[in-house]
Biopython code that builds the backbone (N, CA, C, O; Angstrom):
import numpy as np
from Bio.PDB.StructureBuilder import StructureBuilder

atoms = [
    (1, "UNK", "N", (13.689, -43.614, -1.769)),
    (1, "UNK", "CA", (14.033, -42.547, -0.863)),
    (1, "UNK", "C", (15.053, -41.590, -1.504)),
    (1, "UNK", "O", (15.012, -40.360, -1.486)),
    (2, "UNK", "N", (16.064, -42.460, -2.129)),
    (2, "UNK", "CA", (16.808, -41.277, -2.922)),
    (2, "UNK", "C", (16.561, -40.718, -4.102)),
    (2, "UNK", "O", (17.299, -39.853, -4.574)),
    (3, "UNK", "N", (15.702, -41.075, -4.576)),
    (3, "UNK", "CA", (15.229, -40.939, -6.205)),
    (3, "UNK", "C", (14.381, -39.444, -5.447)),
    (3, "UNK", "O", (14.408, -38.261, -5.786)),
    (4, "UNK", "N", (13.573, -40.250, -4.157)),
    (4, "UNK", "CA", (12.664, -38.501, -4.096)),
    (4, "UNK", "C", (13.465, -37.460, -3.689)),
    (4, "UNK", "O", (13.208, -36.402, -4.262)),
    (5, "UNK", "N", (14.461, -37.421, -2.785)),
    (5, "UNK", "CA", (15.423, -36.646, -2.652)),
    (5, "UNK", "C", (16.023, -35.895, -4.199)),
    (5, "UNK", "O", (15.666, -34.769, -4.545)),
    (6, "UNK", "N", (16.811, -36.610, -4.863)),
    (6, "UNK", "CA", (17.371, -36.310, -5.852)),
    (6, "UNK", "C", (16.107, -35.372, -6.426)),
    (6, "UNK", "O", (16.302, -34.164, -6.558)),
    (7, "UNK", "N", (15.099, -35.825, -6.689)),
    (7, "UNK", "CA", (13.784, -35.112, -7.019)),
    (7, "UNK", "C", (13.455, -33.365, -6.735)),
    (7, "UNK", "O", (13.192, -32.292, -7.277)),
    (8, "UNK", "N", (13.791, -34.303, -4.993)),
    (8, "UNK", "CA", (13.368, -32.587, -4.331)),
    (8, "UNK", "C", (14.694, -31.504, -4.927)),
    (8, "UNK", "O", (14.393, -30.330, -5.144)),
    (9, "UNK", "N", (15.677, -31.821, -5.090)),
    (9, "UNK", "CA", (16.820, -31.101, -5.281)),
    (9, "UNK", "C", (16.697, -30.461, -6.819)),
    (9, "UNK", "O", (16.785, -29.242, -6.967)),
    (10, "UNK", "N", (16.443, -31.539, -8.193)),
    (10, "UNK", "CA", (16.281, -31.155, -8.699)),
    (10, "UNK", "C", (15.269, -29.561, -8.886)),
    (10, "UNK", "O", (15.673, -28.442, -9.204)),
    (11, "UNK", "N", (14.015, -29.973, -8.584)),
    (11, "UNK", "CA", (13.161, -29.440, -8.571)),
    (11, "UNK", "C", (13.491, -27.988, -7.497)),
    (11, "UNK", "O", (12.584, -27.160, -7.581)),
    (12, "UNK", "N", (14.258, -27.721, -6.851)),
    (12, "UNK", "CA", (14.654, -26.791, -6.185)),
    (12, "UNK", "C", (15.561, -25.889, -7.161)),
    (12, "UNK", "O", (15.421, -24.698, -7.441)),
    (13, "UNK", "N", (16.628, -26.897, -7.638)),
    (13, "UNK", "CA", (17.367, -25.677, -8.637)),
    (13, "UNK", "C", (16.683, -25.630, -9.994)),
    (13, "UNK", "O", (17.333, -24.984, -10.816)),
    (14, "UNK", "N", (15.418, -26.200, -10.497)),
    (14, "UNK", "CA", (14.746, -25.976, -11.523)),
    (14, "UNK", "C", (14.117, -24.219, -10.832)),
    (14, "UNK", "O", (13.938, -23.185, -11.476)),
    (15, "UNK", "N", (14.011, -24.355, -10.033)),
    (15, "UNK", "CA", (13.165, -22.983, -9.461)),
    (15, "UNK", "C", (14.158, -21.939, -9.125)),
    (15, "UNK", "O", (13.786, -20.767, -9.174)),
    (16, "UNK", "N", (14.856, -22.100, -8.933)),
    (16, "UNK", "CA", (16.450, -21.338, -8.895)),
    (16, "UNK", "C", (16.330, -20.545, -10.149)),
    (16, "UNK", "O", (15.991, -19.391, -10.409)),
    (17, "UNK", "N", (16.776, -21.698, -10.915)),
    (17, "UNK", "CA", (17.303, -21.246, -12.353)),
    (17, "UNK", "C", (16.249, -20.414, -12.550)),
    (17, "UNK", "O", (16.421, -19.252, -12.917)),
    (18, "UNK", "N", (15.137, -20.898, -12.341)),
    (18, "UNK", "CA", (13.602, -19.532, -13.191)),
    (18, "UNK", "C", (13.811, -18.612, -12.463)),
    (18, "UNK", "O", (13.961, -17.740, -13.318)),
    (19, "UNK", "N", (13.969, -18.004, -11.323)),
    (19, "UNK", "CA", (13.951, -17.193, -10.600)),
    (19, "UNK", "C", (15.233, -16.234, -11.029)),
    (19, "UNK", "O", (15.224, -15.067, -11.420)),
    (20, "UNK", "N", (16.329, -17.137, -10.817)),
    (20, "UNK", "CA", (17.789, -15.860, -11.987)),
    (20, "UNK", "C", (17.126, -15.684, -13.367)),
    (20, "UNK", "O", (16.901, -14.540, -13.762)),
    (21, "UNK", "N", (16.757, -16.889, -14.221)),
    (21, "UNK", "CA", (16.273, -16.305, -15.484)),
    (21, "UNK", "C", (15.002, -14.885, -15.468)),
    (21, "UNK", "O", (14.962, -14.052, -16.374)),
    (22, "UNK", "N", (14.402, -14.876, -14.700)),
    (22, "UNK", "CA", (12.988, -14.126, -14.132)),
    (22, "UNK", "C", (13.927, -12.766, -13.778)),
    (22, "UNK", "O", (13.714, -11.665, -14.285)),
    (23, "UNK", "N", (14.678, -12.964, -13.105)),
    (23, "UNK", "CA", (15.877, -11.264, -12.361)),
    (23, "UNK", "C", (16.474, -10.863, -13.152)),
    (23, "UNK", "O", (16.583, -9.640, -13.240)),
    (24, "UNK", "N", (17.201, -11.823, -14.185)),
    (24, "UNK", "CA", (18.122, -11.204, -15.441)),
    (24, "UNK", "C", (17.192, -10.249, -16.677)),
    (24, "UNK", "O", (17.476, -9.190, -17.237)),
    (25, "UNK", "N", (15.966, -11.171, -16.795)),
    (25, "UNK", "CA", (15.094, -10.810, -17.740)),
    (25, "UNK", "C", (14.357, -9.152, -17.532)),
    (25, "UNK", "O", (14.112, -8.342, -18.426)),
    (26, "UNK", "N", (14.067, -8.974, -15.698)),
    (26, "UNK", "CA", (13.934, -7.908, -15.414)),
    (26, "UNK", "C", (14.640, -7.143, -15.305)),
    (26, "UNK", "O", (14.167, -6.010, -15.398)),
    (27, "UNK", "N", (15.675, -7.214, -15.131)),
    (27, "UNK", "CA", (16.958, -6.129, -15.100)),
    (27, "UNK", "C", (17.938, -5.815, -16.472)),
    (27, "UNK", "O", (18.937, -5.126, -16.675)),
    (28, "UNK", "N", (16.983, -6.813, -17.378)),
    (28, "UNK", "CA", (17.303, -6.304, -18.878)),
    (28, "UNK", "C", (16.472, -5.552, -19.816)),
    (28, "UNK", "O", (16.793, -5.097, -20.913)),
    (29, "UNK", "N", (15.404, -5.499, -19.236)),
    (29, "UNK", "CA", (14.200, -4.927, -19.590)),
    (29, "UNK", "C", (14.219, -3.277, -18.630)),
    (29, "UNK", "O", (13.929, -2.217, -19.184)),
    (30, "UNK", "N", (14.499, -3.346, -17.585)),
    (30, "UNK", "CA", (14.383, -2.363, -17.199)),
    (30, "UNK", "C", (15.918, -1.328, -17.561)),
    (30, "UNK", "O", (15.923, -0.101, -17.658)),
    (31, "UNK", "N", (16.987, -2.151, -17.694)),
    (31, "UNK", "CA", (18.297, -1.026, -18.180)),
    (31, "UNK", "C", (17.834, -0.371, -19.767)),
    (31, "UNK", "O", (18.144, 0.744, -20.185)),
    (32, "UNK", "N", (16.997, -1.427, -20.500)),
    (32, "UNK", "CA", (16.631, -1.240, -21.784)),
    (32, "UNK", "C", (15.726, 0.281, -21.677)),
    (32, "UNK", "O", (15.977, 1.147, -22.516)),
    (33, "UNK", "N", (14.782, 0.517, -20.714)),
    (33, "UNK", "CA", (13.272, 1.579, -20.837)),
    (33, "UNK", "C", (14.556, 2.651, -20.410)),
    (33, "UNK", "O", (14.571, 3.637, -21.146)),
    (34, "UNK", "N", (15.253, 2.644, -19.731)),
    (34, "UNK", "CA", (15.750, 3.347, -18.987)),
    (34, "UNK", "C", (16.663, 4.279, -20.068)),
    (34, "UNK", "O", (16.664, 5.509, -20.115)),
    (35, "UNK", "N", (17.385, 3.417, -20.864)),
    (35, "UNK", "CA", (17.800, 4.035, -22.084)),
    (35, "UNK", "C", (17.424, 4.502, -23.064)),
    (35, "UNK", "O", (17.983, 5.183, -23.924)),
    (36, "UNK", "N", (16.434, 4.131, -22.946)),
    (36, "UNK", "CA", (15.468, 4.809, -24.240)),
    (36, "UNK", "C", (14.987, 5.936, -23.826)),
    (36, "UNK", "O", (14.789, 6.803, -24.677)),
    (37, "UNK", "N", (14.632, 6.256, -22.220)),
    (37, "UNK", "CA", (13.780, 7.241, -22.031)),
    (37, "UNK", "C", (15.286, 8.239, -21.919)),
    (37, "UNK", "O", (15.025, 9.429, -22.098)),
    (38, "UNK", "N", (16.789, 7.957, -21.659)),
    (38, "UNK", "CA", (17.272, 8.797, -21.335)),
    (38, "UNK", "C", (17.647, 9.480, -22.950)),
    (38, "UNK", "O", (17.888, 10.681, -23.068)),
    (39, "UNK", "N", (17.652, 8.631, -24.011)),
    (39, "UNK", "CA", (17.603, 8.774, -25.454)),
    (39, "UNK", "C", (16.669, 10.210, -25.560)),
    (39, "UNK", "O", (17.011, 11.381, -25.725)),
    (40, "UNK", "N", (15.280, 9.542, -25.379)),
    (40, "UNK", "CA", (14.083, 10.233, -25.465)),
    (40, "UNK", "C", (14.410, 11.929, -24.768)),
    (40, "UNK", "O", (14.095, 13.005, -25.276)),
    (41, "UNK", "N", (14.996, 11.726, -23.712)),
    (41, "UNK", "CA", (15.555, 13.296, -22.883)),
    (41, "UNK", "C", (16.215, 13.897, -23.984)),
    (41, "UNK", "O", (15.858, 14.931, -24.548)),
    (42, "UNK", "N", (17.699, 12.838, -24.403)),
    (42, "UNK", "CA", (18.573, 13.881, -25.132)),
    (42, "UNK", "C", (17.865, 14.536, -26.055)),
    (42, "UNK", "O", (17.949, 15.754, -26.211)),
    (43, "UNK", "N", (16.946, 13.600, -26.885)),
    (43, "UNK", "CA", (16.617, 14.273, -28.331)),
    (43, "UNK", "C", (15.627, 15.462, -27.963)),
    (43, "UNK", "O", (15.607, 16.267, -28.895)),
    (44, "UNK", "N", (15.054, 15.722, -27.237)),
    (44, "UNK", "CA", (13.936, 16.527, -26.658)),
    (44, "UNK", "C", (15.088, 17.670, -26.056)),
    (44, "UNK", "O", (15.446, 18.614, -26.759)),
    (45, "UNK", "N", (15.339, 17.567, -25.395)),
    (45, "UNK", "CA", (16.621, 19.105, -25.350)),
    (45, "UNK", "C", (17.230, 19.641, -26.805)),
    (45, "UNK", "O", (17.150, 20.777, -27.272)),
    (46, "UNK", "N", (17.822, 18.537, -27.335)),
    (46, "UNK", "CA", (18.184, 18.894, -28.778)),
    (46, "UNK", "C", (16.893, 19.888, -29.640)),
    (46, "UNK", "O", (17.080, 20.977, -30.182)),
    (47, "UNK", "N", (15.755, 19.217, -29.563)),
    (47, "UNK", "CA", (14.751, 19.861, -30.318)),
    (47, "UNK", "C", (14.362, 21.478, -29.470)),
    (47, "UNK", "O", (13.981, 22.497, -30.044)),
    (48, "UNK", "N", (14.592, 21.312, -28.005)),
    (48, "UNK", "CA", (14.393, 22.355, -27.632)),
    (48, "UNK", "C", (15.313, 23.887, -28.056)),
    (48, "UNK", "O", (15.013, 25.076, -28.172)),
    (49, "UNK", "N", (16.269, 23.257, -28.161)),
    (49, "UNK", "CA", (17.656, 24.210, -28.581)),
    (49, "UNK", "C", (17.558, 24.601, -30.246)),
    (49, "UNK", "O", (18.191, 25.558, -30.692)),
    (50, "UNK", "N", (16.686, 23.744, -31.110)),
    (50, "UNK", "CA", (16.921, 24.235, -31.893)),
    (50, "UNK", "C", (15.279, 25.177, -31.980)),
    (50, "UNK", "O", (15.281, 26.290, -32.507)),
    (51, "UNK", "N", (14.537, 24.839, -31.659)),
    (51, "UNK", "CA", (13.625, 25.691, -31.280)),
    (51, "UNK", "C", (13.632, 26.941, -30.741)),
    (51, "UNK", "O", (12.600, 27.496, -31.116)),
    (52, "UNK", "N", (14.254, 27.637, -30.075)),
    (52, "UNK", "CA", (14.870, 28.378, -29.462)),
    (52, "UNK", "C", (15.991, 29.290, -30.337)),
    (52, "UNK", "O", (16.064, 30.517, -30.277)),
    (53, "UNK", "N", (16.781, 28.486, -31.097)),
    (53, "UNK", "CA", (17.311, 28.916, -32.032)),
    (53, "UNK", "C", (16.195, 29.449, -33.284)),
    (53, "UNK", "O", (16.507, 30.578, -33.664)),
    (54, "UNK", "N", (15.296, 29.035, -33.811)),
    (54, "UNK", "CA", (14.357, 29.434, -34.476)),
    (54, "UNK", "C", (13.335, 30.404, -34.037)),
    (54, "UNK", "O", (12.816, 31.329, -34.662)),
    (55, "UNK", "N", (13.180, 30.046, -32.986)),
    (55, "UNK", "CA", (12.693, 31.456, -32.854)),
    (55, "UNK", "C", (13.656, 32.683, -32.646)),
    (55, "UNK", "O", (13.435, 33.867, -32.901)),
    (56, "UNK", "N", (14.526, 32.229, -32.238)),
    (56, "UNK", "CA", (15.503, 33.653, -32.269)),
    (56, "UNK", "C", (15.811, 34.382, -33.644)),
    (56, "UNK", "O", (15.994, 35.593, -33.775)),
    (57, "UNK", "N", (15.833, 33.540, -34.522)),
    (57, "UNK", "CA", (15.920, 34.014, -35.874)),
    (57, "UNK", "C", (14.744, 34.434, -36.432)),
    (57, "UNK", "O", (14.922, 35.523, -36.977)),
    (58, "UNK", "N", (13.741, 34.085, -36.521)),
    (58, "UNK", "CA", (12.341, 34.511, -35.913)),
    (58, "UNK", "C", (12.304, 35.880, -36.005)),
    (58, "UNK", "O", (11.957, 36.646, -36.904)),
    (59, "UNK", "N", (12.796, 36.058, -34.725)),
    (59, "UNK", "CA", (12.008, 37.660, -34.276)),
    (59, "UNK", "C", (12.845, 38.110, -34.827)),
    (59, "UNK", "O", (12.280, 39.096, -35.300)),
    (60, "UNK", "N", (14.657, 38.191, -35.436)),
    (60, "UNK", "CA", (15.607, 39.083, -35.938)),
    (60, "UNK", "C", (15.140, 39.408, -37.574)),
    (60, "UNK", "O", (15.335, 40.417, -38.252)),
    (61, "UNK", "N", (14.455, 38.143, -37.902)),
    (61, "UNK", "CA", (13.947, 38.645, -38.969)),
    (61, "UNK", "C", (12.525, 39.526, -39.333)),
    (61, "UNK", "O", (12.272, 40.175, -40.349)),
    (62, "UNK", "N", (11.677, 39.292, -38.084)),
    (62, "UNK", "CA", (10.324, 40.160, -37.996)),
    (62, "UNK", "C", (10.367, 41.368, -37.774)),
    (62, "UNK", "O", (9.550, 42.267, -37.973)),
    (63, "UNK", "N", (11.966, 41.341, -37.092)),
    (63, "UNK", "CA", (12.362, 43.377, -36.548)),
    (63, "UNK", "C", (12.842, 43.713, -37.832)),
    (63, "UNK", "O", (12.617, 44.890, -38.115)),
    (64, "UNK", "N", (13.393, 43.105, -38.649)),
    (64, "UNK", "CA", (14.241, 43.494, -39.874)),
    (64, "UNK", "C", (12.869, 44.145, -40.959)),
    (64, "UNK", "O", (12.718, 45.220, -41.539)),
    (65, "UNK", "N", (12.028, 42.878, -40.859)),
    (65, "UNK", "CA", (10.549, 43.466, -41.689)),
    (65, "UNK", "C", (10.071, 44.517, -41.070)),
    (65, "UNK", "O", (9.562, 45.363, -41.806)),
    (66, "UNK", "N", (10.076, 44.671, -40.230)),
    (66, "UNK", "CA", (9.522, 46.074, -39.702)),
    (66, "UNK", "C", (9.697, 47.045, -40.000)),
    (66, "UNK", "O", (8.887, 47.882, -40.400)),
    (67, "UNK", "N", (11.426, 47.160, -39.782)),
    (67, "UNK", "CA", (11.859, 48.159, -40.160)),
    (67, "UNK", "C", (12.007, 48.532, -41.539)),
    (67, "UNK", "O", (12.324, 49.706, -41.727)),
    (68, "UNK", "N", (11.872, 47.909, -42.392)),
    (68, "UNK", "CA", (11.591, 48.023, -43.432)),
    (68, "UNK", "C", (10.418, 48.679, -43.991)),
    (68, "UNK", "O", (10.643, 49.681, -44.669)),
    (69, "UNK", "N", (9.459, 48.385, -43.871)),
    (69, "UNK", "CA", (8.207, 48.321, -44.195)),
    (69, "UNK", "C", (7.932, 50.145, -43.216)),
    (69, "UNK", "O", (7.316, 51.016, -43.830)),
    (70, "UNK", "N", (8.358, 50.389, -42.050)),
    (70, "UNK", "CA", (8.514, 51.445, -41.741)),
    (70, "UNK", "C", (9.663, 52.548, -42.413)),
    (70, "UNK", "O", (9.320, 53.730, -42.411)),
    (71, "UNK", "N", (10.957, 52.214, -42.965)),
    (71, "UNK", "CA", (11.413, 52.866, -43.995)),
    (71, "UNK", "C", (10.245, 53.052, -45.474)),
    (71, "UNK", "O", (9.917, 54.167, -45.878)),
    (72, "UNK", "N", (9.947, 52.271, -45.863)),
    (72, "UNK", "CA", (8.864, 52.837, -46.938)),
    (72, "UNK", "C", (7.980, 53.549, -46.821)),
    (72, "UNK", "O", (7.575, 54.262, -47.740)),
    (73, "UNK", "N", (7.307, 53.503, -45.256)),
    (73, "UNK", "CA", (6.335, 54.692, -45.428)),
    (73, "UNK", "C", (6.529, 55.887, -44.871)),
    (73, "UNK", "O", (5.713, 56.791, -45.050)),
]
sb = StructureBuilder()
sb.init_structure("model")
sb.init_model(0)
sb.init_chain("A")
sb.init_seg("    ")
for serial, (resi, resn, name, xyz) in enumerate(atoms, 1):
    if name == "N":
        sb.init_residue(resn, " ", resi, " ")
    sb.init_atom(name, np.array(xyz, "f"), 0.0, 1.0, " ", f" {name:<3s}", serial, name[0])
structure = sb.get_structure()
């Protein structure tokens, strides 16, 4: 009678424990995507800015050819 008891108990915090191991595992996995995708944001603004920057230099240099090329003729 006490052996099955002791049993049932065990077997209760065996399922415990999986269940925190199972919540920790998800809530380490999910802080993990979460950082990466906010990673993934920064660098993607970064690229946007310098994009933006390139093209701005871009067109200062396509007006510069212009005018050039319209001084020669």
């Amino acid at each position: 009678m006490v052996g099955k008891k002791l049993g049932e108990v065990f077997s209760s915090l065996k399922d415990n424990l999986l269940f925190i191991f199972s919540v920790i595992l998800l809530l380490i996995t999910t802080t993990s995507c979460e950082r990466s995708f906010q990673n993934f944001d920064k660098n993607l603004l970064e690229k946007k800015k310098e994009l933006e920057e390139f093209n701005e230099k871009s067109s200062i240099r396509k007006e510069q050819i212009l005018k050039s090329q319209n001084e020669q003729n």
